[in-house]
C-alpha positions as CSV (number, residue, x, y, z in Angstrom):
1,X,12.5,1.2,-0.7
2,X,15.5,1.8,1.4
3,X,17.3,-1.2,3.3
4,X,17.8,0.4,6.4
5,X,15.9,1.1,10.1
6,X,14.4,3.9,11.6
7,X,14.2,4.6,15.8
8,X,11.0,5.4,16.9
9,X,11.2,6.2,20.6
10,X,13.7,6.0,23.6
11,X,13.2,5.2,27.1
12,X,13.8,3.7,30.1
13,X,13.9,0.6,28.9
14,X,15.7,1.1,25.5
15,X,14.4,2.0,21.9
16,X,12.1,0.3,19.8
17,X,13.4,-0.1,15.9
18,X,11.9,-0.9,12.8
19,X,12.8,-2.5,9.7
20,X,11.8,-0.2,6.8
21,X,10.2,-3.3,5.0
22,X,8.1,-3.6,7.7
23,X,6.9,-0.3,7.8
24,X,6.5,-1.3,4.1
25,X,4.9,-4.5,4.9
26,X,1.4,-2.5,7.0
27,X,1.3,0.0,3.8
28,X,0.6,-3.1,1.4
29,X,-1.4,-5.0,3.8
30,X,-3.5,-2.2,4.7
31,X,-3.9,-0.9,1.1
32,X,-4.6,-4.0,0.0
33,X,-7.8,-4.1,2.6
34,X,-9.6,-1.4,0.7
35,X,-12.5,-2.6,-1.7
36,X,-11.4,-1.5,-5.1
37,X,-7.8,-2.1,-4.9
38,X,-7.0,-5.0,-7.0
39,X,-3.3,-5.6,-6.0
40,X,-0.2,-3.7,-5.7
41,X,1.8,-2.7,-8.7
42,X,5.8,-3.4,-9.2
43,X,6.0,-3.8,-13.0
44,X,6.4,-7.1,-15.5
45,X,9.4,-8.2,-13.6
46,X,7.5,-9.0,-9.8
47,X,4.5,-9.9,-11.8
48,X,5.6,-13.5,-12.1
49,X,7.5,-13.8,-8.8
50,X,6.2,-14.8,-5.4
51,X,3.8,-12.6,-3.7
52,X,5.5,-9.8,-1.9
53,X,3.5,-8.1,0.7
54,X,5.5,-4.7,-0.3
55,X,5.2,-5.3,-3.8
56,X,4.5,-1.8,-4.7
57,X,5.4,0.2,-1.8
58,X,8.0,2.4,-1.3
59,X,8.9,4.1,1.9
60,X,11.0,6.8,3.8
61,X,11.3,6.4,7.2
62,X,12.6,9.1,9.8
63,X,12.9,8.8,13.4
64,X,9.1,10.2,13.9
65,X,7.4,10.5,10.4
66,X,7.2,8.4,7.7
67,X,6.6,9.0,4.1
68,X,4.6,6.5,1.9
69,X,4.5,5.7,-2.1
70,X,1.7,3.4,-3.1
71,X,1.6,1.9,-6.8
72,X,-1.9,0.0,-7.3
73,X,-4.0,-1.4,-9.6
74,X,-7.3,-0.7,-9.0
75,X,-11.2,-2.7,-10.3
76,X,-12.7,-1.5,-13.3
77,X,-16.0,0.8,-12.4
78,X,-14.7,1.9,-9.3
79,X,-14.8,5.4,-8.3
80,X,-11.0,5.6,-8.6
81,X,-10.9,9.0,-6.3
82,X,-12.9,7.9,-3.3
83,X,-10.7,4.7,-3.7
84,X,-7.3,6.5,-3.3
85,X,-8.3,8.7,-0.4
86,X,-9.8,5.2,1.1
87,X,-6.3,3.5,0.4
88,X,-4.7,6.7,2.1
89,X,-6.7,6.8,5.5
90,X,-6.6,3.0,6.1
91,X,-2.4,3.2,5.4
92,X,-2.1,6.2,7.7
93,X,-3.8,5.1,10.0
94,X,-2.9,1.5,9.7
95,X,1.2,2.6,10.1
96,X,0.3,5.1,13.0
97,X,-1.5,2.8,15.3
98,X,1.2,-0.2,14.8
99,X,4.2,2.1,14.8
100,X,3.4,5.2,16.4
101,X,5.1,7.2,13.2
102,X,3.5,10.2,11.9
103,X,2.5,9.5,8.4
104,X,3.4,13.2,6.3
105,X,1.8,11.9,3.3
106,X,0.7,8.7,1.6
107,X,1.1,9.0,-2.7
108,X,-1.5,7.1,-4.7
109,X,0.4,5.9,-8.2
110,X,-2.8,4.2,-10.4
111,X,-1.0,1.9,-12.5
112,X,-3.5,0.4,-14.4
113,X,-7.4,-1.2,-14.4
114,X,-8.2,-5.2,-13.8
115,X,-11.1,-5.9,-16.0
116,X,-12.6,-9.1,-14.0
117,X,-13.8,-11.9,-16.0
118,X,-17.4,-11.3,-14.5
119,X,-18.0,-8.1,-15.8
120,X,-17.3,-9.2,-19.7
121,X,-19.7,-12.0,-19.4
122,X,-22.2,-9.6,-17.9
123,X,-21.8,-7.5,-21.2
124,X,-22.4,-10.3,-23.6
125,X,-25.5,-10.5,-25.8
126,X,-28.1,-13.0,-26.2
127,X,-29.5,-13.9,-29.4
């Protein structure tokens, strides 16, 4: 994730700038929304740290597009396909709508399964 802003628009009033992170911030929020995502992934070393809403994201931002990278974890017996492409419509049009960017592409990283504690009970057998 880069540190810096992007422009989006000029007028007569000025120009409206955004902070990459939160740019950032809508891509995890609106990822997150989709039923199958489990959480966002950022490795062993955010995994015991405070929740970050753009744990996981990355972003490149130009003037008028935007580029996003999505690293998730996604629920065991999900279709993980219909999942992704869920994940990519609610980001684009989650960022488009707030920002105005044009979202070029949205990239789905799986980075692993949660197995909930439900489902292993489900499995066990009575004798």
């Amino acid at each position: 994730m880069t540190d810096g802003s992007m422009q989006t628009s000029i007028d007569e009033y000025g120009k409206v700038t955004f902070a990459d992170d939160v740019v950032a911030t809508i891509a995890g929020l609106a990822a997150l929304e989709v039923k199958g995502v489990s959480s966002m992934s950022a490795g062993i070393v955010e995994k015991f740290g405070k929740k970050n809403p753009t744990r996981g994201v990355k972003v490149e931002v130009g003037e008028k597009e935007a580029a996003v990278d999505l690293y998730m974890i996604v629920d065991y017996g999900v279709q993980i396909p219909e999942v992704a492409w869920n994940v990519q419509e609610n980001v684009k049009k989650s960022i488009e709508t707030m920002t105005g960017l044009s979202v070029v592409e949205v990239n789905i990283y799986i980075q692993g399964i949660e197995f909930h504690k439900e489902n292993s009970d489900q499995h066990t057998i009575k004798q």
